[in-house]
Wavefront OBJ file of the C-alpha trace (Angstrom):
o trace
v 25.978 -37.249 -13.069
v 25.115 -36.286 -9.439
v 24.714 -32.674 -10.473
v 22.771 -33.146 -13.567
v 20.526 -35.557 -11.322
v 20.033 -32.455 -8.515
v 19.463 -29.997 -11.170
v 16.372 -32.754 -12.215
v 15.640 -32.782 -9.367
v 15.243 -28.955 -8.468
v 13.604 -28.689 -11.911
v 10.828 -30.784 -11.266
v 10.376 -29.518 -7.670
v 10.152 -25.993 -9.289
v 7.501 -27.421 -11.519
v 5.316 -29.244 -9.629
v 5.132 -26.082 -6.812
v 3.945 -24.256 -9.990
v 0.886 -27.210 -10.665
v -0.094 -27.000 -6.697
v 0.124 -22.894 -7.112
v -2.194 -23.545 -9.729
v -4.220 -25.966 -8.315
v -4.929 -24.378 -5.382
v -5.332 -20.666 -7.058
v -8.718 -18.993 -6.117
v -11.223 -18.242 -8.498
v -11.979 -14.084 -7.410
v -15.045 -14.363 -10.292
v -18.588 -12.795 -8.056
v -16.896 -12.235 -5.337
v -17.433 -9.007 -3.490
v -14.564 -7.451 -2.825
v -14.074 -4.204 -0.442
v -11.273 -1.953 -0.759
v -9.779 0.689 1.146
v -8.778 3.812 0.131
v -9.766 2.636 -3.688
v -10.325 5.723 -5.536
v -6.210 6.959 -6.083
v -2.956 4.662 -6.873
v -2.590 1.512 -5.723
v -6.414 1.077 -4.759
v -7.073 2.494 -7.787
v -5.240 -0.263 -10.333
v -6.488 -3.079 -7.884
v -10.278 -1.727 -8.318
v -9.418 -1.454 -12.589
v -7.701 -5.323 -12.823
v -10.070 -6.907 -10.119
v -13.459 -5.664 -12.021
v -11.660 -7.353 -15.552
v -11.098 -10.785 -12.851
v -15.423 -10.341 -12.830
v -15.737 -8.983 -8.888
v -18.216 -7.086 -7.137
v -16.173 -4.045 -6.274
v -17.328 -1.770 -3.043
v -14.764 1.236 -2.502
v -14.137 4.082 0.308
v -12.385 7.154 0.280
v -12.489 10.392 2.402
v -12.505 12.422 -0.982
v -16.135 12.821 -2.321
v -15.007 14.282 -5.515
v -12.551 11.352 -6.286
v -15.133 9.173 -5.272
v -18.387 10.465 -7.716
v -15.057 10.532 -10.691
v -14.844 6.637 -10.125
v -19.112 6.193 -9.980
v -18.900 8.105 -13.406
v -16.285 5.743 -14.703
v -17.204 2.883 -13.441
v -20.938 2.660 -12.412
v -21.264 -0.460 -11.333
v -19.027 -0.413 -8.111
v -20.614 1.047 -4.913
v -18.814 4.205 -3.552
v -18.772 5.712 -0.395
v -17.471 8.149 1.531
v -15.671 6.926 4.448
v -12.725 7.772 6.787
v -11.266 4.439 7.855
v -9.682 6.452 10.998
v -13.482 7.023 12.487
v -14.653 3.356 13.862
v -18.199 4.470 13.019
v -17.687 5.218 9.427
v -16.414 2.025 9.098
v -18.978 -0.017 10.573
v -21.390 1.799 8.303
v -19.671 1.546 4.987
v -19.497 -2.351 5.661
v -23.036 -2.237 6.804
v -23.871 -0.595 3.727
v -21.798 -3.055 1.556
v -23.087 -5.959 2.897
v -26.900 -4.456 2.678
v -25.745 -4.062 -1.224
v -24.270 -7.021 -2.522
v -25.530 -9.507 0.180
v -22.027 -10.031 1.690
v -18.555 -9.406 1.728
v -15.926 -11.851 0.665
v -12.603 -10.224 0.595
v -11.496 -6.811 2.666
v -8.378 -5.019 0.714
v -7.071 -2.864 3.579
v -5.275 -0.153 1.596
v -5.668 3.426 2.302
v -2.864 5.451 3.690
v -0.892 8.569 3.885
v 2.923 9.909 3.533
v 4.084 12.361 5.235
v 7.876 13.599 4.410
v 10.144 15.412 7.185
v 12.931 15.101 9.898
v 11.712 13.496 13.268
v 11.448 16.800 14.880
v 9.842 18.190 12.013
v 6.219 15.987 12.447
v 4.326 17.438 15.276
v 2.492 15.129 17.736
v -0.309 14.916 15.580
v 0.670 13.955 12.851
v 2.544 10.795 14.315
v -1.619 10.379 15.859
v -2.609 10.859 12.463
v -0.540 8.768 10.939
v -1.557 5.386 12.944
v -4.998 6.414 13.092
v -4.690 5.739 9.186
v -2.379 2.774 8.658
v -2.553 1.378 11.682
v -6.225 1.663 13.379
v -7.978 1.995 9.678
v -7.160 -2.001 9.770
v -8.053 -2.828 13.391
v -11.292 -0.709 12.738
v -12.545 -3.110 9.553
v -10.912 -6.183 10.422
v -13.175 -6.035 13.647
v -16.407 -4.542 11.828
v -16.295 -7.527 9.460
v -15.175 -10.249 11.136
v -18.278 -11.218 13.003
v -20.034 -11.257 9.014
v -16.579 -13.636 8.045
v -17.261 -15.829 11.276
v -20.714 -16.181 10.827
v -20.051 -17.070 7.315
v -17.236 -19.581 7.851
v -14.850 -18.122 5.133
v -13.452 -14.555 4.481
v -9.960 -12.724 3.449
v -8.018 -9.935 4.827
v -5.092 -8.493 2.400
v -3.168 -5.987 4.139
v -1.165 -3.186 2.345
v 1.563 -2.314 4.178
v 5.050 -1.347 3.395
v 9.004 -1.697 2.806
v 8.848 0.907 5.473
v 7.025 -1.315 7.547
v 10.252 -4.086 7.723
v 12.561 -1.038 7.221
v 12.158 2.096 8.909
v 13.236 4.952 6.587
v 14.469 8.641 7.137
v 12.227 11.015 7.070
v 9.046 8.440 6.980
v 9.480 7.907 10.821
v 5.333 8.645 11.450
v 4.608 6.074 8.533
v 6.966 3.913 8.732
v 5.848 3.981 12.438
v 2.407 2.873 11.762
v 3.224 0.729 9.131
v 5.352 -1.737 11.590
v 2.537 -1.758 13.420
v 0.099 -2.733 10.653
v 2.569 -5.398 9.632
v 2.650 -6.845 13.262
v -1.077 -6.523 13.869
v -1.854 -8.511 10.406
v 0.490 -11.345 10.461
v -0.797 -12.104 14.182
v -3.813 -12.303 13.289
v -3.484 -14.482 10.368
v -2.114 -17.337 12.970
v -5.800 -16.431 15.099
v -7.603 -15.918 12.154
v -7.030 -19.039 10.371
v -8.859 -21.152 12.519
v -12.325 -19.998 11.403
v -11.205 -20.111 7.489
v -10.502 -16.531 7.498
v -7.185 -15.848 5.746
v -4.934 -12.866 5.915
v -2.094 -12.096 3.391
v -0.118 -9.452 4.513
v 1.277 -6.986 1.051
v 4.942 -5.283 1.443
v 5.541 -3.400 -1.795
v 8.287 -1.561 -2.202
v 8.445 2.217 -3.335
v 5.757 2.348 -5.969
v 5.324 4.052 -9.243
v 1.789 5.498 -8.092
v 1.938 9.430 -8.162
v 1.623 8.911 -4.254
v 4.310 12.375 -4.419
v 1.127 14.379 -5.413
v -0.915 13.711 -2.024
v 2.063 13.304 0.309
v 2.794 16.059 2.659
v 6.022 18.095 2.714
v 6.857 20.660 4.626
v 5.676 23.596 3.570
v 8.852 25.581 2.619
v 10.759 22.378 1.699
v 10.083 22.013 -1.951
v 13.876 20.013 -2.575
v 12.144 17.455 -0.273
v 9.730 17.260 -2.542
v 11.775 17.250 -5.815
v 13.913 14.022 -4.214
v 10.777 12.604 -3.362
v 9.248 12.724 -6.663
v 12.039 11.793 -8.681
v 12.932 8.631 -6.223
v 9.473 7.290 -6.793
v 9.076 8.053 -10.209
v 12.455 6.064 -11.223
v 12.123 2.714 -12.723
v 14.783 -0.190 -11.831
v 14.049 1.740 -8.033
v 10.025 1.382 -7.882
v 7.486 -1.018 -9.596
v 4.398 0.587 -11.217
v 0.645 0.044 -9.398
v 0.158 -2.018 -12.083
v 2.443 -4.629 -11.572
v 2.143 -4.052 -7.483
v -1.704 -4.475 -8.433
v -1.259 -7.889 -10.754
v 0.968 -9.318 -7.356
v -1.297 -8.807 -5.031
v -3.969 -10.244 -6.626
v -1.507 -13.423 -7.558
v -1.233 -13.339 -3.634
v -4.282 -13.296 -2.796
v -5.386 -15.928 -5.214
v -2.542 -18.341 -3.881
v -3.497 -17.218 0.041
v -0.042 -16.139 0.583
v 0.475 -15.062 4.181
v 2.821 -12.765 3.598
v 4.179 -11.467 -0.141
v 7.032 -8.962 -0.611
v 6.452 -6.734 -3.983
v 9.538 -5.465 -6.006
v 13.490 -6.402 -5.709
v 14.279 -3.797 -4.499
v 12.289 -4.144 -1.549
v 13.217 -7.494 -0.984
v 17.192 -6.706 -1.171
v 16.198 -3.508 1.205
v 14.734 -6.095 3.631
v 17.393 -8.748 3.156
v 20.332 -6.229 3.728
v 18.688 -4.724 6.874
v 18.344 -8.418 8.262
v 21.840 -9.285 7.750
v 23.308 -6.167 8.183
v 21.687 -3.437 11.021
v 25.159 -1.935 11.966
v 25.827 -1.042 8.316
v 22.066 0.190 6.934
v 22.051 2.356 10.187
v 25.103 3.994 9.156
v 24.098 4.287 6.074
v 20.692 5.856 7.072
v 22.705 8.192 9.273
v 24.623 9.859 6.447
v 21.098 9.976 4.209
v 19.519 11.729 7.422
v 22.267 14.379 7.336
v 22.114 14.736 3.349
v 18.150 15.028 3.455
v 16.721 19.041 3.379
v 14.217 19.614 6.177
v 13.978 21.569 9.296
v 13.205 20.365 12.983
v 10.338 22.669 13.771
v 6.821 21.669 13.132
v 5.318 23.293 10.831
v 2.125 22.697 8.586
v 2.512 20.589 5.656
v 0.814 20.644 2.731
v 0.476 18.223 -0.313
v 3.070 18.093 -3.313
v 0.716 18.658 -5.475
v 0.449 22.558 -3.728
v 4.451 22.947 -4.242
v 4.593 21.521 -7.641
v 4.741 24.661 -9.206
v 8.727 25.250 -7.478
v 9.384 23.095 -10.226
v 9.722 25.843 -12.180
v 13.174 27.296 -10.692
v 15.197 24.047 -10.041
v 18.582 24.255 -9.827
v 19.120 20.345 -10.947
v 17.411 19.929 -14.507
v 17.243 16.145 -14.382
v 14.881 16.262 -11.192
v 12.808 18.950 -12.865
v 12.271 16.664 -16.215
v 11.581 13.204 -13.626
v 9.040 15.302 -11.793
v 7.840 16.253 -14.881
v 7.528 12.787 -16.293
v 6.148 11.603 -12.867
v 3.383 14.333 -13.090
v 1.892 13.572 -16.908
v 1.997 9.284 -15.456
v 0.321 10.719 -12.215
v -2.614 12.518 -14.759
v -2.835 10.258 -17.210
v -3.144 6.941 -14.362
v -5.617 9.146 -12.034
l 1 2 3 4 5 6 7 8 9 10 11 12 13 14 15 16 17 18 19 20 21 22 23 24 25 26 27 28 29 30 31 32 33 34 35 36 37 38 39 40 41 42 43 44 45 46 47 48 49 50 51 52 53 54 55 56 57 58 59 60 61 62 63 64 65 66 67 68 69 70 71 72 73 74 75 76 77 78 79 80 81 82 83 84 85 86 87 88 89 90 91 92 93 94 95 96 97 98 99 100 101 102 103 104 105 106 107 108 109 110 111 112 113 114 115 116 117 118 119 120 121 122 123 124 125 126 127 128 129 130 131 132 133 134 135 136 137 138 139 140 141 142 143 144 145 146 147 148 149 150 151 152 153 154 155 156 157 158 159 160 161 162 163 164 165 166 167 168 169 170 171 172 173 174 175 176 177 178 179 180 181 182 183 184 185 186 187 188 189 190 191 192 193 194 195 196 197 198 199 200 201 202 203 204 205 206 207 208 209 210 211 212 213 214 215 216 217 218 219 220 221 222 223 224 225 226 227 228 229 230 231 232 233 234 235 236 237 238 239 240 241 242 243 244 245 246 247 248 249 250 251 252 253 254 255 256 257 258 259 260 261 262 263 264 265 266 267 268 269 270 271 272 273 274 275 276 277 278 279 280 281 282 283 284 285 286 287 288 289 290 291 292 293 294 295 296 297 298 299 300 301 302 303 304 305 306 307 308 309 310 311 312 313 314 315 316 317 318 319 320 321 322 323 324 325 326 327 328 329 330 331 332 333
């Protein structure tokens, strides 16, 4: 009897935390909504579902090509070229978006870059590089529109970060790097942010189904990095597709989460590291060994430029998953 009554119990907590998620859910219909990097991936399937929630879209990208294929597609959202590493830029696109659509309600902080080698293998700037990105490309617009937020009353910041921003990985070490730091810049400012109804919900997704093996850089001679790369984040049960990272973040954001973990796997990753350092070091050791790369810099260029080694690999089943991966990367872009 006592356990049926604490199952009850449970039950109806369970259900009425659903009514008060609901309840409290915000409406995203009209508002204008800024994202970051919006034109590729992730930004790109938040962009898609947000315009079918009714916003006001305003995106940035340092492609210009990318960006005039998105105006073409989708006319109504206001492109423009910026590089969210260059404080000025910044300040101008918000200017500019603000000028637009008389405002800006919501700032999706997602651009970002991945850059695959050993530790030795980056050179100095491209661990620079790499937090000039993820980590100042939020500082910069969370400080160019916060005095518009302020002055308004109300505002929210949604922070894309990472798995690799709880757990460092191998061969990530400049973006998991500036990830951390974009995790601990955006959940201290939700506690100082709060205070002026400004929210911040800070996004971990896990490896993501987003063709982000394309535009990564590898070093150049290294195409099995590459190959594991590509068929790692192109495997479902490991990574969840943009789509469904898009649809949680946008549940997040509508139920002013401060902080929301995307995937399982992530959230096991994250778990395990918690409980158990000693071990997932040990583990990482023995993947750091197993991983191809070199320890001298050396330029690297985008997977996209190495695709073609496809052509000679010595394991099939990473040749058809990088296969696969490219068409979803085409046919999504």
């Amino acid at each position: 009897m006592k356990k049926t009554n604490l199952l009850g119990f449970l039950g109806a907590a369970l259900v009425g935390k659903k009514l008060i998620d609901l309840a409290t859910r915000e409406n995203l219909n009209d508002k204008v909504i800024l994202i970051t990097g919006g034109t590729t991936g992730l930004g790109f399937e938040l962009m898609r579902q947000l315009l079918e929630e009714g916003c006001r879209l305003a995106i940035c990208a340092r492609d210009v090509a990318d960006l005039n294929d998105v105006k073409e597609k989708f006319p109504q959202v206001f492109v423009e070229r910026c590089d969210v590493s260059v404080r000025e830029e910044v300040e101008s696109f918000i200017a500019k978006t603000i000028d637009h659509f008389g405002g800006v309600d919501v700032v999706i902080n997602n651009a970002g870059i991945i850059m695959v080698a050993p530790m030795e293998g980056f050179t100095f700037d491209d661990y620079h590089h790499a937090m000039d990105v993820m980590y100042w490309g939020i500082v910069n617009t969370t400080f160019a529109v916060l005095p518009h937020m302020k002055a308004r009353g109300r505002g929210q910041l949604v922070n894309i970060t990472s798995v690799g921003g709880k757990v460092s990985i191998p061969h990530l070490l400049p973006y998991s790097a500036a990830k951390f730091a974009a995790v601990g810049f955006s959940e201290g400012i939700a506690a100082e942010l709060k205070q002026h109804n400004i929210l911040v919900t800070t996004i971990v997704p896990g490896l993501m189904r987003t063709g982000s093996y394309v535009n990564a850089l590898f070093q150049e001679d290294n195409k099995w990095s590459f190959k594991i790369f590509s068929a790692i984040s192109s495997t479902p049960g490991v990574t969840i597709s943009a789509a469904s990272a898009a649809r949680g973040t946008i549940r997040a954001m509508k139920e002013k989460r401060a902080l929301k973990v995307l995937g399982l796997p992530a959230k096991a990753l994250i778990e395990l590291h918690h409980f158990f350092p000693e071990t997932m070091t040990r583990l990482f050791t023995v993947t750091a060994k197993l991983l191809p790369g070199n320890d001298t810099p050396e330029d690297l260029v985008t997977g996209e430029e190495i695709a073609s080694e496809f052509a000679d690999a010595e394991v099939p089943v990473l040749d058809v998953i990088g296969h696969r991966a490219q068409a979803e990367y085409q046919k999504n872009g």
